[in-house]
Kinemage of the C-alpha trace (Angstrom):
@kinemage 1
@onewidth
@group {chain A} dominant
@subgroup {mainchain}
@vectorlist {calphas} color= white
{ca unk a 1} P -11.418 -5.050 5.301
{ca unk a 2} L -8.164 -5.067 2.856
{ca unk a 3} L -5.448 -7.128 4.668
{ca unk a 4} L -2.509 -6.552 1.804
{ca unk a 5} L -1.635 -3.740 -1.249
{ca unk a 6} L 0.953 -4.189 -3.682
{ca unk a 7} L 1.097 -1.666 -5.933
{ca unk a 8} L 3.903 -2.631 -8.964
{ca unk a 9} L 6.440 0.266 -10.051
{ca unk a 10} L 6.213 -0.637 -13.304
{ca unk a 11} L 2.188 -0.170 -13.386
{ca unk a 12} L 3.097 3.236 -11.720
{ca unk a 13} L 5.561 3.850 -14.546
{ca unk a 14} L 2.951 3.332 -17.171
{ca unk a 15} L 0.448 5.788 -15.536
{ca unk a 16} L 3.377 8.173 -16.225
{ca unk a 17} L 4.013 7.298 -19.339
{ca unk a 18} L 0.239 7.288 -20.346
{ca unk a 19} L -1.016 10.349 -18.798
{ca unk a 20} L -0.606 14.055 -19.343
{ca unk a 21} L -1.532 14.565 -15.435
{ca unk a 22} L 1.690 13.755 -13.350
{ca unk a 23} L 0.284 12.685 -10.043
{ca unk a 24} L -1.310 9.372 -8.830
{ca unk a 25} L -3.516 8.793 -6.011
{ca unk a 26} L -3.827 5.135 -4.994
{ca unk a 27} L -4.832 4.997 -1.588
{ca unk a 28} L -7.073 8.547 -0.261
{ca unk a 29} L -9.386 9.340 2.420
{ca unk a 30} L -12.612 8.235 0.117
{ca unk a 31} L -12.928 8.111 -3.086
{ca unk a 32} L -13.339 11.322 -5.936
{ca unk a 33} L -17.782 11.768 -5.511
{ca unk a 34} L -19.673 12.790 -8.527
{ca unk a 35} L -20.183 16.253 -7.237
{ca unk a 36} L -16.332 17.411 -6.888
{ca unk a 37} L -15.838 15.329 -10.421
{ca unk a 38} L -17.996 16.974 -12.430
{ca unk a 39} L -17.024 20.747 -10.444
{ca unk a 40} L -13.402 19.308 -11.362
{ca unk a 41} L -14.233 18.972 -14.943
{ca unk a 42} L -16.388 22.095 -15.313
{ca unk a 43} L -13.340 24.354 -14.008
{ca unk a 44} L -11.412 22.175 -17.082
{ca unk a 45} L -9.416 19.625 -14.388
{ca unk a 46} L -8.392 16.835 -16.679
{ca unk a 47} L -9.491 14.344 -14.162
{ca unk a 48} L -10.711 11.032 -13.917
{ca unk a 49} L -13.888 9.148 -12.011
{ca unk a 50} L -12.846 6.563 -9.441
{ca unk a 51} L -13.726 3.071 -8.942
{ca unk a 52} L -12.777 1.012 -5.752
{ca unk a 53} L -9.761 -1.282 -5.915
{ca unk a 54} L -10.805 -4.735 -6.213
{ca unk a 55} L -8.184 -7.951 -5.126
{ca unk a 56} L -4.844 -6.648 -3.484
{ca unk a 57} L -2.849 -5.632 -6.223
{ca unk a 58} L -3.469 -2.330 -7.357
{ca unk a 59} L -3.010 -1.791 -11.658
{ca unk a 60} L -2.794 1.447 -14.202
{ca unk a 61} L -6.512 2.082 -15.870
{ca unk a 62} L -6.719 2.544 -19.456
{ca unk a 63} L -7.307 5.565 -21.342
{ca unk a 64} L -11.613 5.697 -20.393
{ca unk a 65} L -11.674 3.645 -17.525
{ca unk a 66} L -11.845 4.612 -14.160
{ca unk a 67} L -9.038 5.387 -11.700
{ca unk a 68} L -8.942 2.148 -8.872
{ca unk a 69} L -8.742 3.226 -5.511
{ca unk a 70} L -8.280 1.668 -2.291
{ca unk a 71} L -10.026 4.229 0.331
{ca unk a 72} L -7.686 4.502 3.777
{ca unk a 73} L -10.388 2.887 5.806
{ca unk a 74} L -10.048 0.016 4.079
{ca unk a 75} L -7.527 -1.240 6.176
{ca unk a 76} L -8.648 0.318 9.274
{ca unk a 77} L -8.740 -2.351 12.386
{ca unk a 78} L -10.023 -2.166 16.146
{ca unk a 79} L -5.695 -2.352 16.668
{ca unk a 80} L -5.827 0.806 15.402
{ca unk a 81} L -7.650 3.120 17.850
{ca unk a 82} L -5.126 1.890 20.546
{ca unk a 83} L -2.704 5.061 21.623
{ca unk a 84} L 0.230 5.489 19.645
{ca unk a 85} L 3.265 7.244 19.694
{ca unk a 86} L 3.629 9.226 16.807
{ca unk a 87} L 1.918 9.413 13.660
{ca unk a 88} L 4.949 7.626 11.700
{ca unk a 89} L 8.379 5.796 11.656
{ca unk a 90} L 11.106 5.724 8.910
{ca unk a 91} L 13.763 3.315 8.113
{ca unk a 92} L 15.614 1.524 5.652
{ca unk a 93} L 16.674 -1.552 5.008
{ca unk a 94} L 19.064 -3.052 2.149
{ca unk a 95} L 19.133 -6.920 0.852
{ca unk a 96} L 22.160 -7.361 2.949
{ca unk a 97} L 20.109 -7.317 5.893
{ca unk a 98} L 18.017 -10.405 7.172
{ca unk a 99} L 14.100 -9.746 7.265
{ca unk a 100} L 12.406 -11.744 9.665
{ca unk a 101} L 9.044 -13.685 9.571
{ca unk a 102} L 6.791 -10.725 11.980
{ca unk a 103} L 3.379 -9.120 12.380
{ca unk a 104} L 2.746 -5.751 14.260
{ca unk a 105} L -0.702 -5.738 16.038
{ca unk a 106} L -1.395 -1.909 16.107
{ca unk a 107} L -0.257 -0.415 13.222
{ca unk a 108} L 0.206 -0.580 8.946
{ca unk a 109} L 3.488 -1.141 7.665
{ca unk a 110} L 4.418 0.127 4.288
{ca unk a 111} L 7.086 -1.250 2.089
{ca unk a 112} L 8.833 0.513 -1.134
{ca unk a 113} L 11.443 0.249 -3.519
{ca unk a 114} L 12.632 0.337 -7.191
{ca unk a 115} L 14.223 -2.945 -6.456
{ca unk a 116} L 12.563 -6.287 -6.331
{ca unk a 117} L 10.281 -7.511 -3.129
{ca unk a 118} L 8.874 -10.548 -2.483
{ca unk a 119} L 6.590 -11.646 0.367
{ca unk a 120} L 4.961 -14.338 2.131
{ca unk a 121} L 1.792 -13.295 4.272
{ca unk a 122} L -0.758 -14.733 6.267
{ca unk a 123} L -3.228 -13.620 8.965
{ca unk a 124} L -2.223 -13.748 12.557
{ca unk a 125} L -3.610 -17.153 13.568
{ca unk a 126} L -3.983 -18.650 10.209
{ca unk a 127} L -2.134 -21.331 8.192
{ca unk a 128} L -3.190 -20.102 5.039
{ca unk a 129} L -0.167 -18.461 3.205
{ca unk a 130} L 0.220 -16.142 0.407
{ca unk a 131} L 2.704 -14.460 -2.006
{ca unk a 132} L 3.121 -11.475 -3.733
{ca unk a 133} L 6.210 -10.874 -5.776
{ca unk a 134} L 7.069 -7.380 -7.253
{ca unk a 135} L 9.909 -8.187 -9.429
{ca unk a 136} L 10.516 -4.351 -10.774
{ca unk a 137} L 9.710 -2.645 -7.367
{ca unk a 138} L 7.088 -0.822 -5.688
{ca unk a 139} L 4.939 -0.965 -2.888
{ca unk a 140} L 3.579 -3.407 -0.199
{ca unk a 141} L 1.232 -2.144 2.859
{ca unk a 142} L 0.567 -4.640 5.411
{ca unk a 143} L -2.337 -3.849 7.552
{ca unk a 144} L -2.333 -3.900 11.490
{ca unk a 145} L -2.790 -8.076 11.911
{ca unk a 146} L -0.705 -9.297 9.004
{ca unk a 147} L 2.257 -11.464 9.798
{ca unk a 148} L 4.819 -11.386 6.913
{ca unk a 149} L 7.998 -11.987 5.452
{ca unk a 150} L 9.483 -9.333 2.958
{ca unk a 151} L 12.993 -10.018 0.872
{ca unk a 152} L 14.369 -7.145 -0.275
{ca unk a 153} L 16.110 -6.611 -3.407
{ca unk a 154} L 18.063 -3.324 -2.605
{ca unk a 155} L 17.456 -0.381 -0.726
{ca unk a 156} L 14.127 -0.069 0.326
{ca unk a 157} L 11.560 2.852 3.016
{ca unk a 158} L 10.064 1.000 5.589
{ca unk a 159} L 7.416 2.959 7.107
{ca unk a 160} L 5.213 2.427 10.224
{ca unk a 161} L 2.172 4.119 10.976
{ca unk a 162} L 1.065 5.431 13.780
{ca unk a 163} L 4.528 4.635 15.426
{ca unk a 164} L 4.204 2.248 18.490
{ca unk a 165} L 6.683 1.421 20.467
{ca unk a 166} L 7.115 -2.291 21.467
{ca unk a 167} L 4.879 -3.539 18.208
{ca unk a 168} L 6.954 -6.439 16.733
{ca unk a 169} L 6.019 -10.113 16.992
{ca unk a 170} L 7.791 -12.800 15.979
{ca unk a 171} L 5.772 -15.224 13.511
């Protein structure tokens, strides 16, 4: 099970840069099978095979290499088949504001920004620590279980899925 994503801005930028095809899947129900690729590429679909994402930071693939991608499921947890109270939440949240050390128990939280995040992680019940720093921006998901600590840089989406009311721990 994948605990953490980061997915850098500037690795998103270069898949723009790189590529005449203008959209980028990173995280998708399952991965592109062999059967819709080559269908895709028969009906003249510039697209590429998929590989799954290995470690927790996510990276543009060279011209010839397989796209990396982390399926959904990935981060599924038993948390998450608990009711829920929407499929989402949205907020926002500036550098000005203090970010606490928490952990939600039933649902993913998803960070992003063009600005600079940082952020200290560990498992609920663990005293192993990590870091991730994302100096130009992007993304960090946080799976249901994950206590963490994100700085913000500027203004950045928070969003929560499935919304559940009364899921914020202090860590």
């Amino acid at each position: 099970m994948r605990h953490v994503l980061a997915i850098p801005l500037e690795e998103v930028r270069r898949h723009f840069e790189a590529n005449e095809r203008q959209s980028l899947k990173i995280v998708a129900p399952v991965r592109l099978g062999a059967e819709l690729f080559a269908r895709l590429r028969a009906d003249g679909v510039n697209a590429k095979p998929e590989a799954p994402l290995s470690g927790n930071t996510w990276r543009h693939s060279a011209h010839g290499e397989a796209n990396l991608i982390c399926e959904s499921r990935d981060f599924a947890t038993t948390h998450a088949a608990i009711p829920h109270d929407g499929d989402f939440t949205i907020s926002f949240g500036t550098e000005r504001g203090p970010q606490d050390s928490h952990l939600h128990r039933r649902h993913a939280e998803i960070y992003f920004s063009e600005h600079a995040l940082t952020a200290e992680y560990w498992l609920e019940g663990s005293r192993d620590r990590s870091e991730l720093a994302l100096p130009h921006g992007g993304a960090l998901v946080f799976a249901a279980g994950v206590a963490h600590r994100v700085t913000l840089g500027g203004l950045t989406i928070v969003i929560e899925a499935p919304a559940v009311e009364g899921d914020k721990f202090s860590a």
